[in-house]
N, C-alpha and C positions, 0 to 999 in steps of 0.2 A: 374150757376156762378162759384163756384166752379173747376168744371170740366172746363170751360175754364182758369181758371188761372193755376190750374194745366198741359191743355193742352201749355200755352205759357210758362213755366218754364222746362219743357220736351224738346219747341222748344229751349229756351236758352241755357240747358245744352248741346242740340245736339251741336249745333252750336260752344259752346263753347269747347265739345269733341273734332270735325272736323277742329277748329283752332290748340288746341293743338297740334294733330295727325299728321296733315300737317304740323305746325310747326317743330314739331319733323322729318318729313321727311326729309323737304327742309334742315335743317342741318345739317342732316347723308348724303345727296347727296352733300351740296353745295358743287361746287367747286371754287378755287382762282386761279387758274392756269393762270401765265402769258406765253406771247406771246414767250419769252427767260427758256428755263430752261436744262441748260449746265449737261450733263454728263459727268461721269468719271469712276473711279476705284480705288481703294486702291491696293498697290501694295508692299510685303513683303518678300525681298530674304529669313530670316530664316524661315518664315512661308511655304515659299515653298522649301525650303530643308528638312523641317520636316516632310511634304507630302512625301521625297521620291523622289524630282522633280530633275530636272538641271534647276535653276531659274534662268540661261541667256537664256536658250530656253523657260520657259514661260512666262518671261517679253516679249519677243522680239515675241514671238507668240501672246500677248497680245496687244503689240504697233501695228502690220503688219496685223493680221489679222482680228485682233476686229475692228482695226484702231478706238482706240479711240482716242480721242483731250485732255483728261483732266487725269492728275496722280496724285494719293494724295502717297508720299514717305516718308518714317521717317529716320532720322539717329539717332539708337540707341546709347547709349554710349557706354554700353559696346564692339559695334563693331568696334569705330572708336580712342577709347582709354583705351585699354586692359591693359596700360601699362602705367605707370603717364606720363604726360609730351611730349607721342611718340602716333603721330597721323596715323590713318592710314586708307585714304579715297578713295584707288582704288576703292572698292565696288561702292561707293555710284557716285564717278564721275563717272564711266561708267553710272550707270543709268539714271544719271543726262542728259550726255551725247547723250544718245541713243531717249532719249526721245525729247533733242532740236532739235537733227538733223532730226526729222520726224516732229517739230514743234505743239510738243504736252507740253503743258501744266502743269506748275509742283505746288504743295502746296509742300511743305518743313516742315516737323515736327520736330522742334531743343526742345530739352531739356532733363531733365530726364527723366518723365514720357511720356513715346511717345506710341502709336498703338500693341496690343498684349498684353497678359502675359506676364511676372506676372507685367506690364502698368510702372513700376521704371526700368527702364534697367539698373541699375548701374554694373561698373567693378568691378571687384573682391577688388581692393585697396582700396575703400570706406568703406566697409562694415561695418568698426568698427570704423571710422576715428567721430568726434566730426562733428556737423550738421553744426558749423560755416567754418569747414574746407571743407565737402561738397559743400555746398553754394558758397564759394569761386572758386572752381573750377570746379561747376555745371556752373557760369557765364562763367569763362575763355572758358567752351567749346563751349558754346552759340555763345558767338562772335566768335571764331573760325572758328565755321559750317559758322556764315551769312557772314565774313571778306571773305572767300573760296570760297564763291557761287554766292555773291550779285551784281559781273557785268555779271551772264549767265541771259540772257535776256529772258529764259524761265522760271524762277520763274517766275509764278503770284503771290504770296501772301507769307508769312512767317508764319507757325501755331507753336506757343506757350504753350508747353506744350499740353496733350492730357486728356482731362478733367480731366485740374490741380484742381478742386475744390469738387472733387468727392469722398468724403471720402468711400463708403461703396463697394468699390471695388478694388481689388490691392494688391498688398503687398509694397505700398506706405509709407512714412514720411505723418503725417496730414498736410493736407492743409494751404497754407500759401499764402492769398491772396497779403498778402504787398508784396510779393517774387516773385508773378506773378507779379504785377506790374511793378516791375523792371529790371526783364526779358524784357516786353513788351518794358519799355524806355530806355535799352539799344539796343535792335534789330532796335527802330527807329530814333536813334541817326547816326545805320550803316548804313541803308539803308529806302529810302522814300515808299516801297512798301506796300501795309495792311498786318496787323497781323488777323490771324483768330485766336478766341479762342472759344473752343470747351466745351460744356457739355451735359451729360447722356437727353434722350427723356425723357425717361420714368422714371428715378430715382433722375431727379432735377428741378425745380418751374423755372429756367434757372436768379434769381435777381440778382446774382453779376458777376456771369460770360458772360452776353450778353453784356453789355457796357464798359467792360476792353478793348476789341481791337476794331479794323474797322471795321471786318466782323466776321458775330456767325453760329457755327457750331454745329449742334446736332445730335446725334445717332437715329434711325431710327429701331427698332426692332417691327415686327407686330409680332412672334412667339417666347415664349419661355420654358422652361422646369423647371418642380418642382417636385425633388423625394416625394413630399407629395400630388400634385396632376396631377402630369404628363404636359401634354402640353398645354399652355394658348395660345387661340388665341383669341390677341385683336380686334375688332372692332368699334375699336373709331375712329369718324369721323374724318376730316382731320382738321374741324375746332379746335379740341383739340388743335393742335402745333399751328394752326394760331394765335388763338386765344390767346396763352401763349406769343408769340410774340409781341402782339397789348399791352400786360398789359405788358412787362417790355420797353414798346418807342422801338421795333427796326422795322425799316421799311421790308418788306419783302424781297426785291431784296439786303440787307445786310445780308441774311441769309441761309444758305446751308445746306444740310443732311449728315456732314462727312462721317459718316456710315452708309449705308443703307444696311440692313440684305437682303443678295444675298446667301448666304448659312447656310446650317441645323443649329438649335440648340442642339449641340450636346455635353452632360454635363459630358461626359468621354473621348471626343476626337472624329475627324472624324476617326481615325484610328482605333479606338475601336469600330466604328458602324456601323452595315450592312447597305449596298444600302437604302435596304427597311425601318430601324428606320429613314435614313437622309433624305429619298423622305418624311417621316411624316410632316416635317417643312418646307421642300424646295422643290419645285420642276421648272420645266420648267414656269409651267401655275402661279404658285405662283411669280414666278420671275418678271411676267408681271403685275402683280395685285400689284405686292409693287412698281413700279416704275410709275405706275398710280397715285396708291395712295398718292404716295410722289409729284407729278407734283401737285394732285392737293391742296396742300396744298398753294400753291404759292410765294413758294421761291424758290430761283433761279437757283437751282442746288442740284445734290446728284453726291455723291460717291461708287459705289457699292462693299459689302462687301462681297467676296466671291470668284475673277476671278483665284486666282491659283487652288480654289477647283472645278470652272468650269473645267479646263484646267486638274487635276486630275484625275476627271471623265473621260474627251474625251482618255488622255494618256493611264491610267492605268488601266482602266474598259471597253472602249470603247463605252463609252456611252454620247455622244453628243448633247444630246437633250438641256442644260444650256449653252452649247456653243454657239451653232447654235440659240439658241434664243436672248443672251445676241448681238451676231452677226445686226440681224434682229433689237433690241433696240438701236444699236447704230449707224447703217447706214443708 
């Protein structure tokens, strides 16, 4: 008698392993992947002059030959007002430019803290000026940028600040969500189009920054680096970001991957690291396996983070292998 109950608490715990087990599988596999999920690219004249590049030849190698559809653009401040009062937007309308006439797709990043180091782009004349005098004319350039751009019909969207609520990176002022706010309702006072607004994957729960605008935008990092234990590769299922989605109410197809890590973690600079430390985080086959990964999360879109460094490699190393695949992802 014995022996049989023991044998049927053996059968139940199996049983009860083999649920867990599978459980556990089926949600490291599951996927959400819908039927739509739009590609693009992030694109940075000074990040690729810093490269070394001529960043009208690799935007425009990037629009003709990637032939992507989707550009994620920033206009920092400090490039387009060096000098109080005296605007100066050649840069940006060319790109603006180059991109409608191939009918490609633009996000528009307005504010202070936009895409790059050190994430606050301010001009030299701020630096010491009082925060209410900032703020004053952090807005005035707000409207400027959307007043300037908002009948070119290749905007899709207006993004708002670049994870404004992101205190533990940057060399930023503390976050100030009433300030986002009103950013957000004067940009749609300008113009009827959505506001994306953007926060860290991995470094934020996403509760106050998913419902500020129309559409939510999150960073997208599977590799990174720690001088105390070298390189973290995550492998958290995709249900992780879904799943952070579902608990703060945003529907999926309202949500995008601004950034998706498409080149090295590289925590002294790509320029300061051999081929071989940068193929450790990124390479061709890894490029393929993060934009799976991100599809199957099932939002609606990613941004890949990396094409001037693609284009770097193919120029200055001659080494094509991120190209020529990034190529193959997008056509």
């Amino acid at each position: 008698m014995e022996r049989k109950k023991l044998l049927k608490t053996l059968v139940v715990l199996g049983i009860l392993f083999v649920l867990f087990v599978g459980g556990g599988v089926w949600v490291y596999f599951k996927s959400f992947a819908q039927d739509k999920f739009d590609l693009g690219v992030n694109f940075s004249k000074s990040y690729a002059e810093y490269l070394g590049l001529d960043w009208k030849k690799a935007y425009l190698s990037i629009l003709d030959d990637l032939k992507i559809k989707n550009v994620r653009l920033a206009v920092p401040w400090n490039e387009i007002e060096s000098e109080a009062g005296r605007f100066y937007f050649n840069d940006i309308d060319w790109q603006i430019n180059e991109a409608a006439r191939r009918g490609v797709n633009i996000v528009l990043v307005v504010g202070r803290r936009t895409p790059h180091w050190p994430e606050c782009h301010d001009p030299f004349w701020v630096k010491k000026s009082s925060s209410d005098f900032v703020t004053d004319k952090q807005l005035e350039m707000v409207e400027k940028v959307v007043q300037r751009y908002k009948a070119n019909k290749a905007i899709l969207m207006w993004q708002v600040e670049n994870e404004p609520l992101l205190n533990v990176f940057g060399e930023c002022p503390k976050s100030d969500v009433d300030l986002l706010r009103k950013e957000v309702s004067l940009v749609k006072t300008l113009d009827s189009r959505p506001v994306l607004i953007t926060d860290s994957g991995e470094l934020s729960l996403w509760t106050q920054a998913a419902n500020i605008g129309d559409i939510f935008g999150s960073t997208m990092h599977r590799v990174t680096y720690n001088g105390f234990i070298g390189y973290s590769y995550y492998h958290l299922p995709p249900i992780f970001y879904t799943a952070r989605a579902w608990l703060v109410g945003k529907p999926l197809d309202q949500i995008i991957i601004s950034e998706l890590q498409a080149e090295p973690w590289s925590p002294a600079g790509l320029l300061n690291s051999s081929l071989e430390e940068q193929a450790k985080s990124m390479d061709a086959n890894r490029l393929r396996i993060h934009v799976d990964y991100a599809r199957r999360t099932g939002f609606s879109g990613a941004y890949l983070w990396g094409a001037e460094w693609w284009y770097w490699l193919k120029e200055k190393h001659g080494d094509s292998s991120l190209w020529d695949t990034a190529k193959k992802i997008f056509q």
